[in-house]
C-alpha angles and dihedrals in degrees: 000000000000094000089058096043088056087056103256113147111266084217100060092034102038088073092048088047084057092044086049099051095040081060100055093036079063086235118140107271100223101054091033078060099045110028102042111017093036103054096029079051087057101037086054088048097044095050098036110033090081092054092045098041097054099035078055100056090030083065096042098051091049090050094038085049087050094233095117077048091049105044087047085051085050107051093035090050098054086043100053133202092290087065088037101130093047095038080058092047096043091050098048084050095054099052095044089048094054092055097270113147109255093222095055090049086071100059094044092041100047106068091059091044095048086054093044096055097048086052093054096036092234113154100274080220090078100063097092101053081051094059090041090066097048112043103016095044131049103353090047095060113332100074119073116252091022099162087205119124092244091066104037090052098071090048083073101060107021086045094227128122133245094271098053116133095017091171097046080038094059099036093060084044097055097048096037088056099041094040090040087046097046087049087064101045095056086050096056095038073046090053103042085042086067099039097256118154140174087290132209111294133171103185120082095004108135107142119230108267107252085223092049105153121210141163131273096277084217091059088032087063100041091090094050088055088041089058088041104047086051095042083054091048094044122019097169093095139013102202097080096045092056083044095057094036082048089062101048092052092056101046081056115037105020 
């Protein structure tokens, strides 16, 4: 973990973290390497590189298209700047919960928050609290039917479905959301309490191009509801339901 939060690549580390633990388990290096790490290292990529591969182009098609963009555009926009820190939260929601890769949904939230922010003279340091709520807490694994890896992962080897435990699901949901979101709140009435405003940055600054041309947000979504209304009707495999909403991204975005 500290190696990859200082930025060193999992792949190249991941083998010398099981040599190092074999060590210290007192097993034989060498069989430890190739018997256990070796073959469990295969079985994870055989079952999950599908998964991964196509949420990952699924994601960059829809940013590359400009329909996460859009539908982002579109929800912050109807809140305003006086709901800034909820219209951030909603649209990064709505794009993790339609199969969208979280990781892509920060790069295509943060402009328009950014903007948002400055507009509404709320601390820039908080964005990213807001995006983590949205796209790295209840629509990534909390919420029943979340097609996000993370969920998908445990239906493998607990043999339940996406939407297993609905009620716990959506209890979790519910207080994760309303403790995390009151959190928030306090720290922005905290901040403006201080007088503490959006601040004077240089980094990451590039303002939203006022021809900025997007797609229409109701064509940007229909392959999120495309992923979700199949993930609903079969819930036995996830592939097929990025591939098709791949597809329909692509018939009409691209």
């Amino acid at each position: 973990m500290f190696f990859a939060y200082r930025g060193f690549s999992v792949i190249l580390f991941a083998p010398v973290c099981a040599l190092v633990a074999a060590l210290f388990n007192g097993a034989a290096l060498l069989p430890s390497y190739t018997e256990v790490f070796l073959p469990n290292a295969a079985t994870y990529f055989k079952n999950f590189f599908p998964i991964f591969m196509l949420g990952a182009v699924f994601g960059k098609v829809m940013e590359d298209s400009g329909a996460a963009a859009s539908i982002a555009h579109a929800i912050i926009k109807r809140l305003g700047p006086k709901r800034a820190v909820l219209s951030s939260v909603l649209a990064c929601m709505v794009l993790t919960y339609g199969g969208v890769s979280m990781f892509v949904v920060v790069f295509a939230i943060y402009p328009f928050a950014r903007a948002l922010f400055k507009e509404a003279d709320i601390p820039k340091h908080l964005i990213p609290g807001v995006i983590g709520l949205g796209a790295f807490a209840c629509t990534m694994d909390a919420i029943p039917g979340s097609p996000q890896i993370q969920n998908m992962i445990p239906t493998r080897f607990f043999g339940t479905t996406l939407y297993s435990a609905p009620v716990t699901g959506l209890i979790g949901a519910v207080i994760m959301f309303v403790v995390y979101y009151a959190y928030l709140e306090w720290c922005v009435k905290k901040a403006k309490a201080k007088g503490e405003g959006y601040g004077h940055h240089t980094v990451n600054e590039g303002d939203i191009p006022a021809d900025l041309k997007l797609p229409s947000p109701g064509v940007s979504i229909i392959p999120l509801l495309v992923v979700l209304v199949l993930n609903y009707a079969v819930v036995k495999t996830l592939t097929a339901f990025l591939m098709v909403g791949l597809h329909a991204l692509i018939k009409f975005n691209m």
